[in-house]
C-alpha positions, 0 to 999 in steps of 0.5 A: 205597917203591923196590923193592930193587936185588935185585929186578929185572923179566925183560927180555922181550928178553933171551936164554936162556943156555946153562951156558957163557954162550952165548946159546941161539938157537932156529929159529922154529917155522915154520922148524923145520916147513919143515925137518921137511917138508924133510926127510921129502920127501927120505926119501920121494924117497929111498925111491923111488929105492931101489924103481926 
Protein backbone atom coordinates (compact mmCIF):
# COMPACT_ATOMS: atom_id res chain seq x y z
CA UNK A 1 0.00 0.00 0.00
CA UNK A 2 1.54 3.64 -1.33
CA UNK A 3 1.16 6.43 0.79
CA UNK A 4 -1.53 8.98 -0.35
CA UNK A 5 -0.44 11.98 -2.61
CA UNK A 6 -1.81 14.08 0.34
CA UNK A 7 0.73 12.73 2.58
CA UNK A 8 3.74 14.23 2.23
CA UNK A 9 7.20 14.02 4.43
CA UNK A 10 8.80 17.77 5.71
CA UNK A 11 11.53 18.76 3.31
CA UNK A 12 14.32 19.29 6.14
CA UNK A 13 15.91 21.82 3.28
CA UNK A 14 12.78 23.67 2.93
CA UNK A 15 12.58 27.37 4.47
CA UNK A 16 9.98 28.86 6.41
CA UNK A 17 7.76 31.11 4.80
CA UNK A 18 6.61 34.05 5.98
CA UNK A 19 2.51 34.92 5.41
CA UNK A 20 3.61 37.02 2.20
CA UNK A 21 5.27 33.82 0.69
CA UNK A 22 8.88 35.36 1.28
CA UNK A 23 10.96 32.70 2.46
CA UNK A 24 12.31 33.64 6.43
CA UNK A 25 15.92 33.75 6.55
CA UNK A 26 17.12 33.68 10.20
CA UNK A 27 21.15 35.05 11.23
CA UNK A 28 22.87 31.67 12.64
CA UNK A 29 23.09 31.70 16.30
CA UNK A 30 26.67 32.56 16.49
CA UNK A 31 26.09 35.56 14.39
CA UNK A 32 23.62 36.73 16.20
CA UNK A 33 25.69 36.68 19.72
CA UNK A 34 28.77 38.39 17.65
CA UNK A 35 26.26 41.31 16.82
CA UNK A 36 25.00 41.30 20.40
CA UNK A 37 28.73 41.55 21.62
CA UNK A 38 29.03 44.28 19.07
CA UNK A 39 26.55 45.98 20.10
CA UNK A 40 27.00 46.01 23.93
CA UNK A 41 31.03 47.02 23.30
CA UNK A 42 30.03 50.13 21.43
CA UNK A 43 27.31 51.22 24.19
CA UNK A 44 30.04 50.75 26.87
CA UNK A 45 32.75 52.76 24.28
CA UNK A 46 29.96 55.06 24.25
CA UNK A 47 29.27 55.58 27.99
CA UNK A 48 32.83 56.19 28.22
CA UNK A 49 33.02 58.97 26.22
CA UNK A 50 30.24 60.35 27.59
CA UNK A 51 32.01 60.49 31.09
CA UNK A 52 35.27 62.00 29.62
Amino acid sequence: MSPSPDARQPDPDARPETANGHSLQLLPIGSGLVLIGLGLGLAFIALRLRRS
